[in-house]
N, C-alpha and C positions, 0 to 999 in steps of 0.2 A: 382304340383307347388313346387318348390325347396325353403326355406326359411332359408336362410344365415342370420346369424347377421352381419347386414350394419353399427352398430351404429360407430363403430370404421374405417370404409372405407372410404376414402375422395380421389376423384380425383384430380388430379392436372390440373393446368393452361395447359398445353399442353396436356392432355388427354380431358378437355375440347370441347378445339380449335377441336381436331381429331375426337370425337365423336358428335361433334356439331348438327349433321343432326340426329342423333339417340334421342337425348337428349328432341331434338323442338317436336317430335311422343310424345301425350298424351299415347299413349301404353306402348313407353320405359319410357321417363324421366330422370332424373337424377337415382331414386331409380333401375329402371329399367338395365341403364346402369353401376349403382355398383353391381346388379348382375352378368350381364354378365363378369366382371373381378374377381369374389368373384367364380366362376364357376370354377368347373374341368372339364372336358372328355378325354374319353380316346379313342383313334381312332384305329382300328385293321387293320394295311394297307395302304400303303401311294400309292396306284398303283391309277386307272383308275378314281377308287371312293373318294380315301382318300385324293388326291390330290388337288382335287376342294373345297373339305371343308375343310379341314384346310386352306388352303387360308383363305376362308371367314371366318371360327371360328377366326383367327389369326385378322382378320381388324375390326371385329365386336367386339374384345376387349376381346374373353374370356381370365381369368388370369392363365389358367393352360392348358399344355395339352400334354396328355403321348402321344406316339406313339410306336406303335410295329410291328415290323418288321427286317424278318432279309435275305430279299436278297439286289442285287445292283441293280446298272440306269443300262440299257441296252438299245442301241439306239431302239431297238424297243419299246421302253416304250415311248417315246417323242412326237409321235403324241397323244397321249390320256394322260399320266399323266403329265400334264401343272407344277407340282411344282417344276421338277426334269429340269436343262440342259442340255446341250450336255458336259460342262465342269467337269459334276459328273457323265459322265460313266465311269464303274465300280468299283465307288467309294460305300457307304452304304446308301444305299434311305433315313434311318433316320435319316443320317450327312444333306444330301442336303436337305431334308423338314426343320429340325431346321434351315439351313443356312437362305433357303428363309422366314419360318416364321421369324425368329428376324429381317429380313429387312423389311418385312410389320410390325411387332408390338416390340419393342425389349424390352418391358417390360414384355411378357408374358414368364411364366416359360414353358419350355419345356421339359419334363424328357422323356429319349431314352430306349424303349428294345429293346435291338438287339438280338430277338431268337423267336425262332418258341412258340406261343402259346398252354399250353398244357395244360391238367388237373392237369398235378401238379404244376404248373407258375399261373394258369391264374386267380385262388381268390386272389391270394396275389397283384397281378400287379392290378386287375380290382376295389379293394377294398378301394382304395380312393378316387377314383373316384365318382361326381353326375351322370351321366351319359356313357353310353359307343356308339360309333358308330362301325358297322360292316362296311368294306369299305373288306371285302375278297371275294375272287373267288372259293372256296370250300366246300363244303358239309360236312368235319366235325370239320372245320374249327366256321360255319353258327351256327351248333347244341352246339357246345362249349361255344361260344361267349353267344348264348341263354341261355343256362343251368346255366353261370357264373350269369348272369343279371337276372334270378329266383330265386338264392339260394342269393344275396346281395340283393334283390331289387331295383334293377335301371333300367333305361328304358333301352331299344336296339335300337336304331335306324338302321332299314333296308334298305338295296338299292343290287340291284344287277343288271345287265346289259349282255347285249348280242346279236348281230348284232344288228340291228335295233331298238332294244327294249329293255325297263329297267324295274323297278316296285321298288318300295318305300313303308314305313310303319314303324309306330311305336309299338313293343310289350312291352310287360310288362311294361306297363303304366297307372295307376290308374284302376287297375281289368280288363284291356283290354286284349285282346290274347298272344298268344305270339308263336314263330315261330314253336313248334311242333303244334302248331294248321292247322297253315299251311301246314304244308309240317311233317303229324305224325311218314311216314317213308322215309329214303332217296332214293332217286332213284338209281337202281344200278348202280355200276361204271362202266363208259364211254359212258350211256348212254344219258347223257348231255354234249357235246364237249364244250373243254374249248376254252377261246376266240383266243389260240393259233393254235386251229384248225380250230372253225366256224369265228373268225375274230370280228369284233369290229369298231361301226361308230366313231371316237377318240370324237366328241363332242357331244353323248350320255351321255358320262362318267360326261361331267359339269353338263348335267343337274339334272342325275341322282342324282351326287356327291350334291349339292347344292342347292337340295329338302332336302337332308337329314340335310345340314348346316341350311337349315331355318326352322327344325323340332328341329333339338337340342335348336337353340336359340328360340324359341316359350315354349318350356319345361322349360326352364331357367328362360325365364319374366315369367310364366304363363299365356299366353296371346292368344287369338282363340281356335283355333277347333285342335287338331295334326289328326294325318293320324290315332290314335288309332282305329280299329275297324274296319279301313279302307284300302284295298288294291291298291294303285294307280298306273297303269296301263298305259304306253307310248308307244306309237311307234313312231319312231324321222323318218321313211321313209312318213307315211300318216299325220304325225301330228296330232296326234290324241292321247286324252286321256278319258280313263275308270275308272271305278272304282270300285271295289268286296268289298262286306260286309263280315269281319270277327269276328266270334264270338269265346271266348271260348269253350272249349271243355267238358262238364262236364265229362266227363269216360277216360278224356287224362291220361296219367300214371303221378304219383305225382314222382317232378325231389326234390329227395333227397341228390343227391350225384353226380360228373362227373364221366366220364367212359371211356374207349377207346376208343375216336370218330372215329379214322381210325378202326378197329375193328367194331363200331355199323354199319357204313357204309358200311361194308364190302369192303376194300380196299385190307388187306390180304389175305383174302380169293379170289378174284378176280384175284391179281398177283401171286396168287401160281396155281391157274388154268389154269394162260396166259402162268407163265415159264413151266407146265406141256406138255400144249401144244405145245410149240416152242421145248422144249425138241426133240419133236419126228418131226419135221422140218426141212428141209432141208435149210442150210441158208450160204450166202455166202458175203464176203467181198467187198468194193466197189474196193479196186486193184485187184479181183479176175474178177469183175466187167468190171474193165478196158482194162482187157487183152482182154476178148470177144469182147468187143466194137472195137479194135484195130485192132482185126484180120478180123473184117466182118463177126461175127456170130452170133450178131443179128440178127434179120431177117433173116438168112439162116439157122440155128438151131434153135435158140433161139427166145422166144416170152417175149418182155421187156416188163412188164403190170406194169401201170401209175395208179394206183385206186384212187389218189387223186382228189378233185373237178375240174374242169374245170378253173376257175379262177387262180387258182396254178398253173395248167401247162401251164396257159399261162403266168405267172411269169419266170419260169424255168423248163427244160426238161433235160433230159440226151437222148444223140443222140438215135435216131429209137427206143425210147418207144412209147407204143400205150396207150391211155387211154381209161381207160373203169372204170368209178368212182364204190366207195365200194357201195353206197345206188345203183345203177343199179344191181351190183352183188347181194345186200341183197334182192331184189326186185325180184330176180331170172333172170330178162330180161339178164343184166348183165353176167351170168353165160351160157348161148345160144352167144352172142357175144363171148365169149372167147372160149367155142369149134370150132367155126367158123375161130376163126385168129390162134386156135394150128394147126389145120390139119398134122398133124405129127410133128410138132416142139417141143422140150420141153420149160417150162413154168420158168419164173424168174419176180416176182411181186416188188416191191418195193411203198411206197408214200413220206412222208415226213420225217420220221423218227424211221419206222420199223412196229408200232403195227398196224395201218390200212392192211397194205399191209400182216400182219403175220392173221389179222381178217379176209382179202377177201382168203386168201391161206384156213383157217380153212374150209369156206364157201364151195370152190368151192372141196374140197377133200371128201365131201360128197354127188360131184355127179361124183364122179371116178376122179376128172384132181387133179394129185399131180405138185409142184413145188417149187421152190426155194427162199429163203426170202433175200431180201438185207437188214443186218444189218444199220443199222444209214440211210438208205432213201438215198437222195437226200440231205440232210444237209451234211449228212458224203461226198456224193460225192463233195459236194463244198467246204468244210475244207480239205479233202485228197488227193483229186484227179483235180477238173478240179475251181479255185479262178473265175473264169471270172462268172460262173454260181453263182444268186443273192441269198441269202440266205431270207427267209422272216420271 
């Protein structure tokens, strides 16, 4: 429980009026609701998750709250991150979250970082803050935000999402766990696609986002039970929710100090092994692309392999490719289909934007079928070459 001195806080007539429903709740009260304005947090993220709760942190009156981030709107962000319009694409997602918060509460301070979160930014940014929320998509993004909120002592407030499903919780709060408990090493990279690959139900991201706003302000009154200890577990396809017991770890390693989260994750190490391998790959452009397709030697040389999901190709195709998705290839079945459609033709893979389609090339060259990589996928074809084909 957070314990501001209120003696000097007074609301006004219109803050009143505005919190009035809050105020009549034996839980908030008056005292209750000069906490919530006497309140900082800091939010990591204005996307899927950070969207929906600042909303509500914003109406529910808290008086402070940083934000950090530093891409723009892009129309594909509009169906899930509800803060952002179509009038702030490509503008700075942390211009257009202050915009829309001061129009839900225009008393609350807003302070803006526009930059990537780092080990060496993120005590100083985190540290005046009562609380921090994670609202990121990244793994050592997750581990940092954690390790900040260990070495200050503030709570974390968790949320993360993806297709169907999200999960929520609070760590490091009052000797409860905290996210290496969870998750003690990261999983290696790419083996959890990001939502740019697996996709995203857009009003997942409220509910997720707005478990976590009504976890901040339950920390702020002191008021119920939080998610401490506890793993809350969604799936927005069955409607259905679980819940996992989380404990500390007593032998977890003591977080003394931040580190190189891209590094512990091994991310470097990952894309020096990717460019190692594309190195020695055969790879070719999509006008190099176009000329084949032009002439009719697809399908009469050439064998144009679609390894993306099923759902993708039926978004967009490039003429006479064949799909045969990468989890088929990895599964091996996949790999018996594509000796079948080479029959003496050579091989040209592409998906969405090169590294699947360079991952199923990897695959299939260790049971003899070598071939050729299309640079930029399917994206690069619709930017470079053919605008009618949808980008997703």
């Amino acid at each position: 429980m957070l314990n501001p001195n209120l003696d000097d806080l007074q609301l006004t007539k219109e803050e009143y009026a505005r919190y009035s429903r809050h105020i009549i709740l034996p839980e908030v009260g008056l005292d209750g609701q000069k906490r919530l304005k006497a309140a900082s947090i800091l939010c990591v993220g204005t996307g899927g998750l950070g969207s929906p709760l600042l909303l509500y942190l914003a109406a529910a009156g808290i008086g402070r709250i940083g934000i950090v981030d530093f891409d723009t709107v892009d129309s594909s962000n509009l169906h899930r991150q509800i803060i952002h319009a179509t009038s702030w694409v490509g503008k700075p997602k942390i211009e257009s979250a202050k915009n829309r918060i001061l129009e839900i509460n225009p008393t609350c301070q807003v302070d803006l970082y526009e930059t990537r979160l780092s080990a060496e930014n993120a005590l100083d940014i985190a540290r005046p803050y009562d609380l921090v929320i994670d609202g990121t998509d990244n793994f050592p993004t997750r581990y940092l935000v954690n390790d900040v909120c260990v070495l200050l002592g503030k709570p974390n407030v968790y949320g993360s999402i993806f297709r169907f499903e999200g999960q929520a919780t609070v760590f490091n709060y009052e000797g409860g766990p905290n996210y290496r408990d969870l998750y003690p090493e990261p999983p290696p990279p790419g083996l959890v696609p990001s939502c740019a690959e697996g996709g995203v139900l857009g009003v997942l991201c409220g509910i997720i986002g707005t478990i976590q706003a009504t976890e901040a302000v339950k920390i702020i009154l002191g008021q119920g039970t939080t998610l401490s200890g506890r793993l809350l577990l969604y799936n927005a396809l069955n409607m259905t929710f679980r819940e996992l017991k989380l404990r500390p770890n007593p032998v977890r390693p003591v977080i003394d100090k931040l580190v190189d989260y891209e590094e512990f994750c091994g991310i470097p190490q990952a894309k020096a092994a990717e460019e190692k391998e594309r190195a020695n790959m055969a790879e070719m452009t999509v006008q190099e692309l176009k000329q084949l397709v032009d002439r009719g030697a697809i399908g009469a040389e050439y064998i144009l392999l679609d390894v993306r999901n099923p759902n993708e190709y039926e978004i967009a195709k490039i003429p006479g490719s064949v799909l045969v998705p990468l989890p088929d290839i990895e599964r091996g079945e996949g790999v018996e289909r594509v000796k079948e459609l080479l029959n003496g033709h050579k091989l040209i893979a592409h998906c969405k934007m090169g590294g699947r389609s360079a991952k199923a090339l990897a695959i299939l060259k260790e049971s003899g079928i070598e071939g050729t990589n299309v640079k930029g996928g399917i994206t690069a074809w619709s930017q470079e070459v053919d605008a009618s084909v949808p980008e997703y």
